[in-house]
C-alpha positions as CSV (number, residue, x, y, z in Angstrom):
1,X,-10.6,-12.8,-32.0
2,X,-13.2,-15.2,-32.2
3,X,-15.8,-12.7,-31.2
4,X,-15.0,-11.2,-34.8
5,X,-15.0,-14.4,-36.4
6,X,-18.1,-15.6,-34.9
7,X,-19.8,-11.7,-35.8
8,X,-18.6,-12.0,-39.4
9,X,-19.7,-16.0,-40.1
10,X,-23.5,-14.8,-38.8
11,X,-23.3,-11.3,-40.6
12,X,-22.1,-12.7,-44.1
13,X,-25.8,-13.6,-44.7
14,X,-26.3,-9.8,-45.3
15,X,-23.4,-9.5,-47.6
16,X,-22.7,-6.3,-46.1
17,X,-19.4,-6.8,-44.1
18,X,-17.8,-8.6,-47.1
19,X,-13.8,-8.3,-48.1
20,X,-14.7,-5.3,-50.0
21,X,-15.9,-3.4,-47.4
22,X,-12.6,-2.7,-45.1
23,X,-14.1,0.2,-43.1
24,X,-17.2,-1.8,-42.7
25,X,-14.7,-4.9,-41.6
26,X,-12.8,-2.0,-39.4
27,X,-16.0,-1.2,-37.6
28,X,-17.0,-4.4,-37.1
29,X,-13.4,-5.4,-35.2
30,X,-13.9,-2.6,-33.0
31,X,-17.2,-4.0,-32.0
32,X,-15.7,-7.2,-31.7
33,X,-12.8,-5.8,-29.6
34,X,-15.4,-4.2,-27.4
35,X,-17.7,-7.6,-27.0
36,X,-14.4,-9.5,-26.4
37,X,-13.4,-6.8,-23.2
38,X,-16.6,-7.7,-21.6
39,X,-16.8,-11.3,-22.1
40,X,-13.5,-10.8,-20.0
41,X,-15.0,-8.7,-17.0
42,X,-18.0,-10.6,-17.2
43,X,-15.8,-14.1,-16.8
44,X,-13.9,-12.0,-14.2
45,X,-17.3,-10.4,-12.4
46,X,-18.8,-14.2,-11.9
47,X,-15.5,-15.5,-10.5
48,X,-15.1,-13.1,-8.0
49,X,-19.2,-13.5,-7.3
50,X,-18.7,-16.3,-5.4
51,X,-16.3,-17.2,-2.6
52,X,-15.4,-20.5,-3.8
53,X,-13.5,-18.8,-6.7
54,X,-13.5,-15.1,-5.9
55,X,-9.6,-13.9,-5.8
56,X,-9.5,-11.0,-4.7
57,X,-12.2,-7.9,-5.4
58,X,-14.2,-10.6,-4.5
59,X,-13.1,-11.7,-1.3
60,X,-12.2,-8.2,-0.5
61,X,-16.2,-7.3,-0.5
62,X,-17.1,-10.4,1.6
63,X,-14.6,-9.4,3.9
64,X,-16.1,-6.1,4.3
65,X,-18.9,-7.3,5.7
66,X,-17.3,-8.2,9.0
67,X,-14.5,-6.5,9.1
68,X,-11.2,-4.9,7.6
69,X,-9.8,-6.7,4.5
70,X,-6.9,-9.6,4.9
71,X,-5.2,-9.2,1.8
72,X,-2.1,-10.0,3.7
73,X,-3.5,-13.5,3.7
74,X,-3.7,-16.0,0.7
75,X,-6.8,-16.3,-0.9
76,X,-7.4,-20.3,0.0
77,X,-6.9,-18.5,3.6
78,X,-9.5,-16.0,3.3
79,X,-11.8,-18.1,1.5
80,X,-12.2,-20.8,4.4
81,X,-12.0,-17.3,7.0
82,X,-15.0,-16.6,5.1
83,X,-16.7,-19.6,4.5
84,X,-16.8,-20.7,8.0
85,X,-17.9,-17.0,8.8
86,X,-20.7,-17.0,6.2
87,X,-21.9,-20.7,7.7
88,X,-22.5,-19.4,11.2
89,X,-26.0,-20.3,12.3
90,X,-28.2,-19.7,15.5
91,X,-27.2,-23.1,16.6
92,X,-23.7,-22.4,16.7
93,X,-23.7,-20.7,20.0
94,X,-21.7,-24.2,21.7
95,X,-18.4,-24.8,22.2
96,X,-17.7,-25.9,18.8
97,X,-19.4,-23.1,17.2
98,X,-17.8,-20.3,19.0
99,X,-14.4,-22.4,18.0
100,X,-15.3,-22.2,14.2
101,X,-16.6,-18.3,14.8
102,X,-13.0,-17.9,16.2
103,X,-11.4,-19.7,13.4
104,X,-13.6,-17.6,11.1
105,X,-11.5,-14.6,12.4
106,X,-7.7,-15.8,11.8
107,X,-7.5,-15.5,15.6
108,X,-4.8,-17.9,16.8
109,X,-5.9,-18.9,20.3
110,X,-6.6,-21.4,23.1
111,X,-9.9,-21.3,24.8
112,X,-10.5,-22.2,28.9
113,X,-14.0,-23.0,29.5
114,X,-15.3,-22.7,33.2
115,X,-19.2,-23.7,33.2
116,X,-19.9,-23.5,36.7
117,X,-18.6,-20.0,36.8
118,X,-20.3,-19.0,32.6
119,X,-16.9,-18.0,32.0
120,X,-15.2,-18.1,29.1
121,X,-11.1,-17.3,28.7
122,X,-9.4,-16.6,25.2
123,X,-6.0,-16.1,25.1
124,X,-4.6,-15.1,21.8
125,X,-1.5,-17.4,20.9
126,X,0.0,-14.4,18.3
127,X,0.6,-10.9,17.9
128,X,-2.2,-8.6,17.0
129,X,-1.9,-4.6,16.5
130,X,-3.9,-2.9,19.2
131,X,-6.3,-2.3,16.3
132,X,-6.6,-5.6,15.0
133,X,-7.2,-6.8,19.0
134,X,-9.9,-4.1,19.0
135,X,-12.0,-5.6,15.9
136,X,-11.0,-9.2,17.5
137,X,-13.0,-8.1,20.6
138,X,-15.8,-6.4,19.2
139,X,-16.5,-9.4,16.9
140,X,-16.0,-12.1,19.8
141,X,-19.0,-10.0,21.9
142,X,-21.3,-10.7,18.4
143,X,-20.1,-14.3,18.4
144,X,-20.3,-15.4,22.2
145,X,-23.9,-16.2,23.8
146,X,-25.5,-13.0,26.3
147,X,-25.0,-15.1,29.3
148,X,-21.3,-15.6,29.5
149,X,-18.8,-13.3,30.3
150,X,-15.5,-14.2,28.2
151,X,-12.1,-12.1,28.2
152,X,-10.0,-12.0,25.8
153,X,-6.1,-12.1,26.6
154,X,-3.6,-11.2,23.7
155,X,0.3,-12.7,24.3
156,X,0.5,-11.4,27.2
157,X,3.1,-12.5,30.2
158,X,2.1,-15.1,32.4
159,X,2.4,-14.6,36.2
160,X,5.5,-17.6,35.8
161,X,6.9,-15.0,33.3
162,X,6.2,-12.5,36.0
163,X,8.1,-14.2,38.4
164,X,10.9,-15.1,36.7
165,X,11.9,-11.0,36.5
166,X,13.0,-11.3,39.8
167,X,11.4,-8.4,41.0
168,X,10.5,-7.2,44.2
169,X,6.9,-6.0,44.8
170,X,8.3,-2.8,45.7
171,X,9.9,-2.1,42.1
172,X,6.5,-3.4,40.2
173,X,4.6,-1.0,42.3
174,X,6.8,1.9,42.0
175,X,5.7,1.8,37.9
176,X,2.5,2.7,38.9
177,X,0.2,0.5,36.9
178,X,-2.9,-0.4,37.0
179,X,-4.1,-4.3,37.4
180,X,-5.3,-3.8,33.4
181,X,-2.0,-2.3,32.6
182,X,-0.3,-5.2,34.0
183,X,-2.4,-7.7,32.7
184,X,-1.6,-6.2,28.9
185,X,1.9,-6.4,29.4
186,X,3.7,-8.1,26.7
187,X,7.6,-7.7,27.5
């Protein structure tokens, strides 16, 4: 306990907590036990503070501000996730920006730009829960400039994929899908 130690060197000077005084010497390790408990959540409070060492209350809040929590991501993850988040300027509306936004997000993806048309195409490389895809799009309309439209397309078949089924037109359309249902469609 070196909070005690440290108490009892600077207190001797008083003579009152002395080895002759053992409930005085009680009292003062229970202040000292005290002092030591919030040098600890203090240490803890200004590590988690910043994202550079925060583990996990830490990066839990930060993440809050966007979004849900990724504890099921490793803090060196979530750190850069947030990093590159926090670092997000007005300038960043190019190309690279919107890719480091998108990084920001965990998304796995590959972008199709189309200029001439201020189109932009995501397609997510991974598996997202519908609510995950949800918070994915709502963050991507913050991220991407006013004047382009953008979709955003999560794992879903390709029209080779579609092909490949061996199905007749007939059979497709006796499902009864809509051209959004289809375009979702993942098996």
């Amino acid at each position: 306990m070196a909070v005690y130690e440290n108490m009892l060197r600077r207190l001797s000077a008083a003579g009152v907590y002395s080895a002759e005084a053992p409930i005085l010497n009680a009292e003062l390790k229970a202040y000292a036990g005290e002092i030591e408990r919030l040098y600890t959540d203090l240490s803890r409070m200004f590590r988690e503070r910043f994202i550079t060492t925060a583990e996990d209350e830490g990066l839990k809040v930060y993440e809050e501000l966007f979004g849900p929590e990724r504890s099921g991501e490793s803090a060196q993850s979530r750190r850069e996730m947030l990093l590159l988040r926090m670092n997000l300027g007005g300038g960043d509306f190019t190309p690279a920006g919107i890719r480091r936004a998108l990084d920001s997000l965990g998304l796995q993806y590959v972008v199709s730009e189309f200029p001439a048309l201020q189109k932009l195409n995501i397609i997510a490389t991974t598996d997202y829960p519908e609510a995950q895809q949800a918070w994915i799009r709502r963050e991507v309309s913050k991220i991407v400039p006013a004047h382009l439209e953008f979709e955003i397309t999560y794992n879903s078949l390709t029209w080779a994929e579609w092909d490949a089924m061996n199905r007749t037109f007939g059979a497709i359309d006796s499902e009864d899908q809509s051209w959004h249902d289809i375009d979702r469609r993942t098996e």
